[in-house]
C-alpha positions as CSV (number, residue, x, y, z in Angstrom):
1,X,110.4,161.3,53.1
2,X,113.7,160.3,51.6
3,X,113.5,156.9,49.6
4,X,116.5,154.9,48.8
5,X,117.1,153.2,45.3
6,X,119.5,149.8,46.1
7,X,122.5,149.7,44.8
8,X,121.8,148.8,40.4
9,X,118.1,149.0,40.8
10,X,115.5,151.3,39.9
11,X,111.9,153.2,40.9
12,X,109.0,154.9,38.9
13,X,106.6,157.4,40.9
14,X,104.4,160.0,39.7
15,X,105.3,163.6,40.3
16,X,102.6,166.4,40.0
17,X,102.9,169.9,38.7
18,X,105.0,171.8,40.8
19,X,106.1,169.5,43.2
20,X,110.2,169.3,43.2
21,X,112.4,165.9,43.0
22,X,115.9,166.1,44.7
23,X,118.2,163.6,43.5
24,X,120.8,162.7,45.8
25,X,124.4,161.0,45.8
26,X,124.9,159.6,48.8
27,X,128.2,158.3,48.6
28,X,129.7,159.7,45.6
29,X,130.6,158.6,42.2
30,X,126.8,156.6,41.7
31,X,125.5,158.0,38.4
32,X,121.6,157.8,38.0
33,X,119.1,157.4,34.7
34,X,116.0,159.8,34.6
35,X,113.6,159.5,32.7
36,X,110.5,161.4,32.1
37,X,106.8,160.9,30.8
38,X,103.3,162.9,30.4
39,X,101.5,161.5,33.3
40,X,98.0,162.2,31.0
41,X,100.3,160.8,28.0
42,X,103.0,158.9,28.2
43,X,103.6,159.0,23.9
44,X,105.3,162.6,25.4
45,X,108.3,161.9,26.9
46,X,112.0,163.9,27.6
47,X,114.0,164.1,25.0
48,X,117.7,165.1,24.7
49,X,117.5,166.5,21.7
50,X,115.1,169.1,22.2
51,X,116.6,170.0,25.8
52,X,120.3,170.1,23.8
53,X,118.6,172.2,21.4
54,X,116.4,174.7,23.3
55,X,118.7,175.2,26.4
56,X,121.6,175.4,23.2
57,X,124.3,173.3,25.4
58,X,125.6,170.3,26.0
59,X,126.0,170.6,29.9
60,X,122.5,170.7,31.5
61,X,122.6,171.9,34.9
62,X,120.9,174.8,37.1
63,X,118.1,177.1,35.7
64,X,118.1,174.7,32.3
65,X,115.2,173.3,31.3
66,X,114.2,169.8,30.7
67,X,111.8,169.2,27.3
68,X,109.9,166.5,25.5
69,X,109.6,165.4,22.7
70,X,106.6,167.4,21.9
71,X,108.7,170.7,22.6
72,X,106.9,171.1,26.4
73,X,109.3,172.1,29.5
74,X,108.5,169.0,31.7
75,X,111.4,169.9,34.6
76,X,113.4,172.8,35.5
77,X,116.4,172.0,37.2
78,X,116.5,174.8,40.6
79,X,119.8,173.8,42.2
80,X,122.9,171.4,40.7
81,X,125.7,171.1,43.3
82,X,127.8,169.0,41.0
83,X,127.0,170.6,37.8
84,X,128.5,167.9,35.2
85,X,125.5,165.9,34.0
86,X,125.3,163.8,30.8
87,X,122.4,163.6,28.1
88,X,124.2,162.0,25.0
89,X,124.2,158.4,26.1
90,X,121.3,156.0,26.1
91,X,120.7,153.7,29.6
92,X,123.4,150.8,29.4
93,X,121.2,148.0,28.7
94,X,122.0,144.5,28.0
95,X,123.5,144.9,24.5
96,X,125.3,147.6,26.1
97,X,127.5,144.7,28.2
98,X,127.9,142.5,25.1
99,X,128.8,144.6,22.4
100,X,130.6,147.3,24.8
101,X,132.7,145.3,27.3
102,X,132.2,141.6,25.8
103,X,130.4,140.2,28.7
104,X,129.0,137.0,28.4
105,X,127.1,136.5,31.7
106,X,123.8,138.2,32.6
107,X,124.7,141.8,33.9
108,X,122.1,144.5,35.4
109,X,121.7,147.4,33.3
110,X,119.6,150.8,33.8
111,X,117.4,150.1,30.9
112,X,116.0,147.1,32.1
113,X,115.4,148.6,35.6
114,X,113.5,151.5,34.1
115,X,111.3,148.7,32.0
116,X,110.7,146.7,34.9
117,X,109.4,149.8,37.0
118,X,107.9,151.6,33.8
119,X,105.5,148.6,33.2
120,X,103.1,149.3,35.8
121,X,102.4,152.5,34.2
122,X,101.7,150.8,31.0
123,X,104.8,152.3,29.4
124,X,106.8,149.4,27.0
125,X,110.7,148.8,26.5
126,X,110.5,150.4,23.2
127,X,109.0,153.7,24.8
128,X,112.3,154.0,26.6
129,X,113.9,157.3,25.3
130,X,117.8,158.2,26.2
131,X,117.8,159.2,29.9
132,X,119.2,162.8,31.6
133,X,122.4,160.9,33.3
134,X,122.3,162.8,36.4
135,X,126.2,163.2,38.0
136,X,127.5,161.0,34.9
137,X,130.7,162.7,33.4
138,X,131.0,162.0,29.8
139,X,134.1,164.2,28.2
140,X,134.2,165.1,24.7
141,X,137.2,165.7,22.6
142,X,137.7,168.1,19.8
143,X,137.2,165.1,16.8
144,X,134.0,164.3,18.3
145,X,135.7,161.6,20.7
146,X,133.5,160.5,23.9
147,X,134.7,158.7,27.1
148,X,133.2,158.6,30.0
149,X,135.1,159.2,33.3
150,X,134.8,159.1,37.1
151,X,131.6,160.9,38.5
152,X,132.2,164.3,40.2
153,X,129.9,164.1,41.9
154,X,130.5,163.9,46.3
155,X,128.9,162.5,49.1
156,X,125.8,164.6,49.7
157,X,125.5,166.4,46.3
158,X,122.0,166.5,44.8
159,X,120.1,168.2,41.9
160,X,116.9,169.6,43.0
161,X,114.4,169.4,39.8
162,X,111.0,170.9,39.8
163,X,107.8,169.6,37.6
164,X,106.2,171.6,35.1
165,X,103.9,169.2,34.2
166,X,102.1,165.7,35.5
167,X,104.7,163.3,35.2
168,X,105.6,159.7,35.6
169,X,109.4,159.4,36.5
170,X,111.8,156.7,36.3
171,X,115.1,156.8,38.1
172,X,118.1,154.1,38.6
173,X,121.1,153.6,40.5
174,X,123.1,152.8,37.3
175,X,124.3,149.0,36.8
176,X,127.6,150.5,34.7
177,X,131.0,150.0,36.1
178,X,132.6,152.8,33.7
179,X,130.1,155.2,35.1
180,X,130.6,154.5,38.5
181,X,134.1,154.3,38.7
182,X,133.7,151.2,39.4
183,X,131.9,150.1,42.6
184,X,127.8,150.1,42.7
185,X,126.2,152.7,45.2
186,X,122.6,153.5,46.5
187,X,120.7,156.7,45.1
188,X,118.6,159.2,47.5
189,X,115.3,160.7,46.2
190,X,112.9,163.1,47.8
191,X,109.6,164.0,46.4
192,X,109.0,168.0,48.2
193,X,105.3,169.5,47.9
């Protein structure tokens, strides 16, 4: 059954070995925040820079793997139909809208929707790693530059993940504008197997 995350909100469910996850964009242009955990310990958790390191790439996408921090494949990702996904920036988070875009006012941020949903689980704040930014498209340019432009991703595109472990999973509709280009959309998940 496909469940909907609202518009800058989030979820956490548990996944078992060798069930799949698709991810979908409904809309278009909605970036969202994974994150994953050992569902027998959550102290192993994904980790960007073991994936960047094993898979040897900064673009994660189809037949990659995702790994923890322990140096265990916890997803492979089977099918990517927007290909462009981002795992060099942390969940915007509170700070992120201060010291980023000089907000003022309270603003909803990935980070804290991952807390909120992670705490059932017994997982802290602190245990929050940097999140596989599924259809986010951060550029890089050849001094090292980042910036982070308009999704690619369409109406209808999805990546289709598969457990290689137990896990707990938190996902998000992201809360940034600059992510988003600018407008706030729902995220699709299905849980297959």
């Amino acid at each position: 059954m496909v469940q909907t995350i609202p518009k800058q909100s989030g979820a956490a469910f548990t996944l078992k070995k060798g069930q799949q996850l698709k991810v979908i964009d409904p809309n278009g242009e909605q970036v969202s925040d994974m994150v994953l955990y050992n569902a027998n310990d959550f102290r192993e958790k994904i980790s960007s820079g073991k994936t960047l390191d094993f898979e040897e790439s900064l673009l994660i996408s189809k037949n990659n793997y995702l790994w923890s921090n322990r140096s265990n494949k916890m997803m492979r990702i089977l099918e990517d139909t927007n290909a462009r996904n981002d795992f060099l920036l942390a969940p915007c988070s509170p700070e992120t809208f201060k010291i980023m875009y000089g907000n003022k006012d309270y603003h909803p941020s990935c980070f804290e929707n991952l807390a909120d949903n992670l705490r059932p689980y017994g997982i802290d704040p602190d245990d929050i790693p940097t999140a596989f930014n599924i259809f986010m498209n951060v550029q890089f340019a050849e001094d090292g530059k980042l910036r982070v432009e308009p999704p690619l991703s369409r109406a209808g595109d999805y990546v289709l993940f598969e457990a290689q472990i137990d896990l707990i999973v938190g996902l998000t509709a992201c809360s940034a504008e600059d992510s988003n280009n600018g407008t706030f959309k729902p995220i699709l998940y299905e849980i297959i197997g």
